[in-house]
C-alpha positions in Angstrom: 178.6 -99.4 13.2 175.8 -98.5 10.8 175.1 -102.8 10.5 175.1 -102.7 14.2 172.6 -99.8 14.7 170.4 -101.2 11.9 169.5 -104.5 13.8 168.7 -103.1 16.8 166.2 -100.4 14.8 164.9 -103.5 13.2 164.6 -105.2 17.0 162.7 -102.6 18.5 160.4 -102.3 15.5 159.7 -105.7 15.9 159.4 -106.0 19.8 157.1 -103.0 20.1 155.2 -103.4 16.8 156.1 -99.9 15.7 157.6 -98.4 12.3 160.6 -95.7 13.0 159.8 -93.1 9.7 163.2 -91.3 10.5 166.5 -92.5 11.9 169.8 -91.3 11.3 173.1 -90.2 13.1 173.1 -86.9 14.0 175.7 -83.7 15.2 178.7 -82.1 14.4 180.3 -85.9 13.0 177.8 -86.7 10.7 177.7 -83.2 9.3 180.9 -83.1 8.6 182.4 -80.8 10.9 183.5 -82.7 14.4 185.7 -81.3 16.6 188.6 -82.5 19.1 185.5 -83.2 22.0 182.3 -84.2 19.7 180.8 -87.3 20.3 178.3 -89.5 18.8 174.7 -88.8 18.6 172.2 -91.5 17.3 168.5 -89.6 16.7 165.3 -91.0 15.7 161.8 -89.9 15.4 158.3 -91.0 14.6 157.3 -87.8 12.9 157.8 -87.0 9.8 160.8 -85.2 8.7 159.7 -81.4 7.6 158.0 -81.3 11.2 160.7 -82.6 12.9 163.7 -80.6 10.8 161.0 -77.3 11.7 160.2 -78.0 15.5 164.0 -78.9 16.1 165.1 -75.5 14.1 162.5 -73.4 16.2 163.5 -74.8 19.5 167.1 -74.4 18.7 166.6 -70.8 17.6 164.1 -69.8 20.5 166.4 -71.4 23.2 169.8 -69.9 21.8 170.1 -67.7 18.8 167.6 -64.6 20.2 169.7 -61.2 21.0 172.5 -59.6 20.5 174.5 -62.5 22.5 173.9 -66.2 21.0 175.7 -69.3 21.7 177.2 -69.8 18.2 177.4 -73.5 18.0 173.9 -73.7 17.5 173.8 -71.8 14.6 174.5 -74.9 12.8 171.7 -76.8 14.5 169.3 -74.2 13.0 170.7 -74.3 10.0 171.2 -77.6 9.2 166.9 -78.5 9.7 165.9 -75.2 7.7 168.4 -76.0 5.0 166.9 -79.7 5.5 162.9 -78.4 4.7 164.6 -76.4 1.5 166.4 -79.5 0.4 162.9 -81.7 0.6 160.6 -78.5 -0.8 162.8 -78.6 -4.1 162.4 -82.2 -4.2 166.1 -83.2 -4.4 165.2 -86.7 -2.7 167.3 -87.9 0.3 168.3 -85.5 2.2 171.8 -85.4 2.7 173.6 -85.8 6.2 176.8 -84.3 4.5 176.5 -80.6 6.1 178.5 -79.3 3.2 176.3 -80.8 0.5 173.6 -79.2 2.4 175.0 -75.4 1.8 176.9 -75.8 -1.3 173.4 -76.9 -3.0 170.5 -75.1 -1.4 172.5 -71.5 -0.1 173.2 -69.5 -2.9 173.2 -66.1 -1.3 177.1 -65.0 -1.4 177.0 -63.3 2.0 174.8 -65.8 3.6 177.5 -69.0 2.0 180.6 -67.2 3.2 179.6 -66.4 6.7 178.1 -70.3 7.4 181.5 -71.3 6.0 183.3 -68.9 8.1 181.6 -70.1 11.3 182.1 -73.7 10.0 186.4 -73.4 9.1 186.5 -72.4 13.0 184.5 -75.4 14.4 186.5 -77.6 12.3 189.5 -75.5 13.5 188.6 -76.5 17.4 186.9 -73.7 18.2 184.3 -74.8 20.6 182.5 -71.8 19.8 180.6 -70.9 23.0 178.5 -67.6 23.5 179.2 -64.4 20.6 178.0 -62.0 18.9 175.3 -62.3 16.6 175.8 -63.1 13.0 173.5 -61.0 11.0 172.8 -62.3 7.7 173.0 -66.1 9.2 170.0 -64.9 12.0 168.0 -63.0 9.2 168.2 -66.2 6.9 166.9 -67.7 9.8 164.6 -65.3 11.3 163.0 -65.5 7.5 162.7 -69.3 7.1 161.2 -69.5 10.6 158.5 -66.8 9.5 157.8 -68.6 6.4 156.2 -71.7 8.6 154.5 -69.7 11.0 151.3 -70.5 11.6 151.7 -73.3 8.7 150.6 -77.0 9.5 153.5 -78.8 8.4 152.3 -82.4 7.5 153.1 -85.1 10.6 152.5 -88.5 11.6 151.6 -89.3 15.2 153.3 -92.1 16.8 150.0 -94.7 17.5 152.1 -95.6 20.5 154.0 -94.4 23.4 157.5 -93.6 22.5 159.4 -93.8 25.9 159.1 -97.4 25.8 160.7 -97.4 22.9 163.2 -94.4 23.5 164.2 -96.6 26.6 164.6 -100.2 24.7 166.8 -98.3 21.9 169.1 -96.7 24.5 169.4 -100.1 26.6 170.0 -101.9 22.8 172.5 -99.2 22.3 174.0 -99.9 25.5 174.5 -103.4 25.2 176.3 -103.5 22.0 178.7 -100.8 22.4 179.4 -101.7 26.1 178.2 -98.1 27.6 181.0 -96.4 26.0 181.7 -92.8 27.7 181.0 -90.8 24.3 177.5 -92.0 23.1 175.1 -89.5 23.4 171.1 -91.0 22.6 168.9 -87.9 22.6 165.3 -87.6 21.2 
């Protein structure tokens, strides 16, 4: 799969004279914590990757995590981009896509490590964990890391072209070698 996703990266490079900075498989699979219904999530950017990890965390967090009510799930898709920028800013090189790898080296805060690892034994245990309660020392690590890049201007690269040309040739690539299967999800 990763052969197959690698030439046609290398196609649409080619075909719209671009460079794609940041590609990688993303979700609960690749971070190590799929359940019964996840699918598969391809992502790629043109930004650079402490932008992207922070702009993906803040939307995330603005869209899902405020109040006492949060839809649980996307705890992990703030958590993995702010563990992400930690992981880069201590210059540990690639970051990994391994979500465990991600806690068990930059999260040393006892409370903090046990409750992400509680919330992650019941995804892995089917939960499809929907709307709850919120987790307080998980939205506080949050809340903090978010404030920390406030008003900060987090170093970026600007595509020199159009992306939704691109965004659309990938998909249709995509597509075409896997035959439209049902589970592929392409987001942006």
């Amino acid at each position: 799969m990763r052969n197959e996703i690698q030439i046609q990266l290398d196609l649409i490079e080619s075909m719209e004279n671009v460079r794609i900075v940041y590609a990688c498989e993303s979700g609960s699979r690749a971070w190590g914590f799929p359940s019964k219904n996840s699918d598969y999530d391809v992502r790629y950017s043109t930004v650079s990757c402490m932008y992207h990890y922070y702009h993906m965390a803040r939307g995330n967090y603005r869209e899902y995590l405020k109040g006492a009510e949060v839809w649980t799930k996307k705890y992990f898709y703030v958590l993995r981009p702010l563990l992400a920028i930690r992981w880069i800013e201590q210059s540990l090189g690639v970051v990994p896509t391994d979500f465990n790898s991600l806690v068990d080296t930059i999260v040393t805060e006892p409370v903090l490590r046990r409750e992400i690892y509680t919330l992650l034994e019941a995804k892995q245990g089917g939960a499809e964990l929907d709307s709850g309660p919120r987790i307080e020392p998980i939205s506080d690590f949050i809340e903090n890391e978010l404030a920390r890049f406030d008003g900060c201007e987090l170093e970026r690269k600007k595509a020199s072209v159009s992306t939704e040309a691109l965004d659309h040739l990938f998909r249709k690539s995509l597509h075409e070698v896997w035959h439209n299967e049902s589970k592929l999800n392409f987001t942006k």
